[in-house]
C-alpha distance (Angstrom), angle and dihedral (degrees) to the residues before:
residue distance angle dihedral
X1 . . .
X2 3.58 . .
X3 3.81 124.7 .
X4 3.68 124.3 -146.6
X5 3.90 95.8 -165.4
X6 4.15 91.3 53.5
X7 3.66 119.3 86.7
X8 3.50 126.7 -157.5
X9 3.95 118.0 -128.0
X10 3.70 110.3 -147.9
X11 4.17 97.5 162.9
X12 4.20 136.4 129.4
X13 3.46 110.1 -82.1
X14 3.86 95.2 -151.3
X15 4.07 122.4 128.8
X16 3.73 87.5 -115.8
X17 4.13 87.0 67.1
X18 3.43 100.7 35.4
X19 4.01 94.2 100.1
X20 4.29 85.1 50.5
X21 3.33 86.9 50.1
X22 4.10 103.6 54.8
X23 3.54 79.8 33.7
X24 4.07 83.4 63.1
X25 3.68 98.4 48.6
X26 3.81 92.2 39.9
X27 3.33 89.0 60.0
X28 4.03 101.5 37.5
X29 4.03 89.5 56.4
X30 3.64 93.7 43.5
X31 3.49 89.6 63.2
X32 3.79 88.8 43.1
X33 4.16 99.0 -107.2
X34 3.79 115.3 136.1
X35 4.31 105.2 -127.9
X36 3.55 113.7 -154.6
X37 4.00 137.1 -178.3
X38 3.67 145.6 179.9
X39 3.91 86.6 -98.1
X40 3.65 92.7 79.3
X41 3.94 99.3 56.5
X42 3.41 121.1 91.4
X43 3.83 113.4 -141.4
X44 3.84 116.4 -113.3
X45 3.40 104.7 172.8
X46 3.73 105.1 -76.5
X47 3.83 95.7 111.2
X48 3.79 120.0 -110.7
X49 3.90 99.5 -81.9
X50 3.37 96.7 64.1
X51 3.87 97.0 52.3
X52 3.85 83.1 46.7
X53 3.63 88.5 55.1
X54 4.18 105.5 34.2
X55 3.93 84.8 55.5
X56 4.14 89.0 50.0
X57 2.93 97.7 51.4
X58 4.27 98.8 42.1
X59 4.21 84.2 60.8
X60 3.46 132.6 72.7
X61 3.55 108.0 -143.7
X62 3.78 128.6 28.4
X63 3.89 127.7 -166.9
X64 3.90 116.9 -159.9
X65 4.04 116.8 -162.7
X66 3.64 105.0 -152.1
X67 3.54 95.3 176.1
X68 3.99 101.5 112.9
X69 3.67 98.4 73.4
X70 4.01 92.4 158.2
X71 2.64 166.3 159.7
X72 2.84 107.5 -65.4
X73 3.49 94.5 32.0
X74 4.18 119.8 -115.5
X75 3.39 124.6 -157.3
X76 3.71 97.2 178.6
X77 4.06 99.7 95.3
X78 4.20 96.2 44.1
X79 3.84 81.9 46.6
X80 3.70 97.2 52.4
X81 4.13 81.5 39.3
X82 3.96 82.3 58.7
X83 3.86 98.6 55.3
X84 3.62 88.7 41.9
X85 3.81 91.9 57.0
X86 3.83 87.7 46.2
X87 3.69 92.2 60.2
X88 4.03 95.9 51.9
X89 4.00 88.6 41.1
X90 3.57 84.0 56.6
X91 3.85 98.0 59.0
X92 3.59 96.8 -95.3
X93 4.16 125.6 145.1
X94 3.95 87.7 -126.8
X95 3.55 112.2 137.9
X96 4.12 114.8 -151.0
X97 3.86 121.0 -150.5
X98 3.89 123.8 -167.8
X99 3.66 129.2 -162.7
X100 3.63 126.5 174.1
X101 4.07 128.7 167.7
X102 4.07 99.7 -125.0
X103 3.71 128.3 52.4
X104 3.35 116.1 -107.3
X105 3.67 101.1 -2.5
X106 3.93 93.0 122.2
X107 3.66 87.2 65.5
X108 4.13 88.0 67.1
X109 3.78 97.5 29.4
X110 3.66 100.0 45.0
X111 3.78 116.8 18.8
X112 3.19 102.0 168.5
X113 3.76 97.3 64.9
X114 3.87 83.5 62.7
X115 3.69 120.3 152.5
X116 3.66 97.2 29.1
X117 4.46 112.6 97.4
X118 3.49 116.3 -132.7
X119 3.53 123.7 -139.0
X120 4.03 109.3 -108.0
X121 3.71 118.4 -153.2
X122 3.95 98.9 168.2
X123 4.04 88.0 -135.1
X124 3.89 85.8 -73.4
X125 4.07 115.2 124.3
X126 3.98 93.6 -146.8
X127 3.59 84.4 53.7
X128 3.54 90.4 48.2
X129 3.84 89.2 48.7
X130 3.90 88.8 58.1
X131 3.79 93.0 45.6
X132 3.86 81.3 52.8
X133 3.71 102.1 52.5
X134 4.10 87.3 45.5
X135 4.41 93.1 58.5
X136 4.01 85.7 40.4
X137 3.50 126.2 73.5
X138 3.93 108.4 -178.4
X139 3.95 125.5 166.3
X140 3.97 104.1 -103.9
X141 3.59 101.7 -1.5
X142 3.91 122.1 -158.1
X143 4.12 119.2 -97.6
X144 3.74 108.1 -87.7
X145 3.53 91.8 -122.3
X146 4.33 84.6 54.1
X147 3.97 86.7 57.7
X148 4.00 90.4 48.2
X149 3.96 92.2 47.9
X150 3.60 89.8 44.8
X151 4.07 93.2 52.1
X152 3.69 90.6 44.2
X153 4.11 90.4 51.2
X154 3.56 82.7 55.1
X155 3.42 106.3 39.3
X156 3.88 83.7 58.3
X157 3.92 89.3 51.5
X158 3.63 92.8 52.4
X159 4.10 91.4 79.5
X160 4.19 76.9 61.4
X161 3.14 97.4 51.5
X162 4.10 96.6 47.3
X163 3.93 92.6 40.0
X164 4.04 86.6 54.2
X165 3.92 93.4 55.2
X166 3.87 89.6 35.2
X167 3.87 93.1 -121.1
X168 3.52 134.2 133.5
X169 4.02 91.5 -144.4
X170 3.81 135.8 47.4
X171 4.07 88.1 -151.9
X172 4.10 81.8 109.6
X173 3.42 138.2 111.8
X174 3.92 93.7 -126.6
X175 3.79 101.0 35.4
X176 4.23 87.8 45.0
X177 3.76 83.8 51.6
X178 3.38 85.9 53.9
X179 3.70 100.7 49.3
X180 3.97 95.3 50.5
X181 3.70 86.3 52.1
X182 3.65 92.8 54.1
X183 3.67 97.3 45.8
X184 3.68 87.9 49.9
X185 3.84 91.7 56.3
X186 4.02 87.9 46.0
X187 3.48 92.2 54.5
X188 3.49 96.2 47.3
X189 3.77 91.3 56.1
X190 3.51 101.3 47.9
X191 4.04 80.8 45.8
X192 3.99 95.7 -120.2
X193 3.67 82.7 136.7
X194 3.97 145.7 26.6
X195 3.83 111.2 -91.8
């Protein structure tokens, strides 16, 4: 059953985006949305397309950062892009986000998504934090400048959170665990959300 409060994560998972990406989360739970990823399935045997799928299709919205075009080239975010399209082709309520870090870029790198405006953050999480609050419309949304202090809180938590699991990265099923759990408790404190 599909979800309209859970957001799919399709992003890099490169050290260079990790900041974006708690910035992301942060952000998502803050304004009480539920962000999930491929990370936090455990394989069991159905191959890794399918788990990409299943968990598409269970959430209501999906955002796709396309801004690591290479080198070396990945095709893994414009893929996941593609299944996502496929789903709201097919009838389906899904809702399809799509940030990039340069203007107009999509327009070269992906033509046929023409005539739909992706999100730009410039690779800068307070940008990304705007380009947040413009996809999602939630009844009394925090300050901007709440959202950014709440990211940066947990950016700064994130070395925590990686030196408890004795990992370098939080692009892990335990570690993002982790991280969704702690930007649930922030947001609870700061009372962007219901305990």
């Amino acid at each position: 059953m599909r979800d309209p409060q859970s957001v799919f994560l399709n992003t890099p998972y490169d050290s260079a985006y990790q900041p974006l990406f708690v910035t992301l989360v942060a952000t998502l739970v803050c304004l009480g949305l539920k962000p999930h990823c491929v990370l936090e399935i455990q394989e069991k045997g159905q191959g890794r397309l399918v788990r990409i799928f299943q968990l598409l299709d269970s959430c209501g919205v999906s955002i796709h950062d396309l801004s690591r075009v290479g080198p070396p080239a990945r095709f893994n975010m414009p893929f996941e892009l593609g299944l996502a399209c496929s789903l709201k082709l097919s009838g389906t309520s899904h809702e399809i986000v799509v940030l990039d870090s340069v203007d107009y870029r999509l327009d070269r790198t992906l033509s046929d998504y023409k005539g739909r405006d992706p999100w730009i953050h410039y690779n800068r999480c307070d940008d990304l934090v705007t380009c947040l609050l413009d996809v999602f419309e939630v009844a009394n949304p925090p300050a901007p400048s709440a959202l950014r202090s709440a990211a940066r809180f947990l950016r700064r938590s994130t070395h925590q959170i990686t030196k408890q699991y004795r990992t370098p990265t939080i692009f892990r099923a335990a570690p993002f665990r982790a991280l969704v759990s702690a930007a649930t408790d922030l947001a609870q404190g700061r009372g962007f959300i219901p305990p």
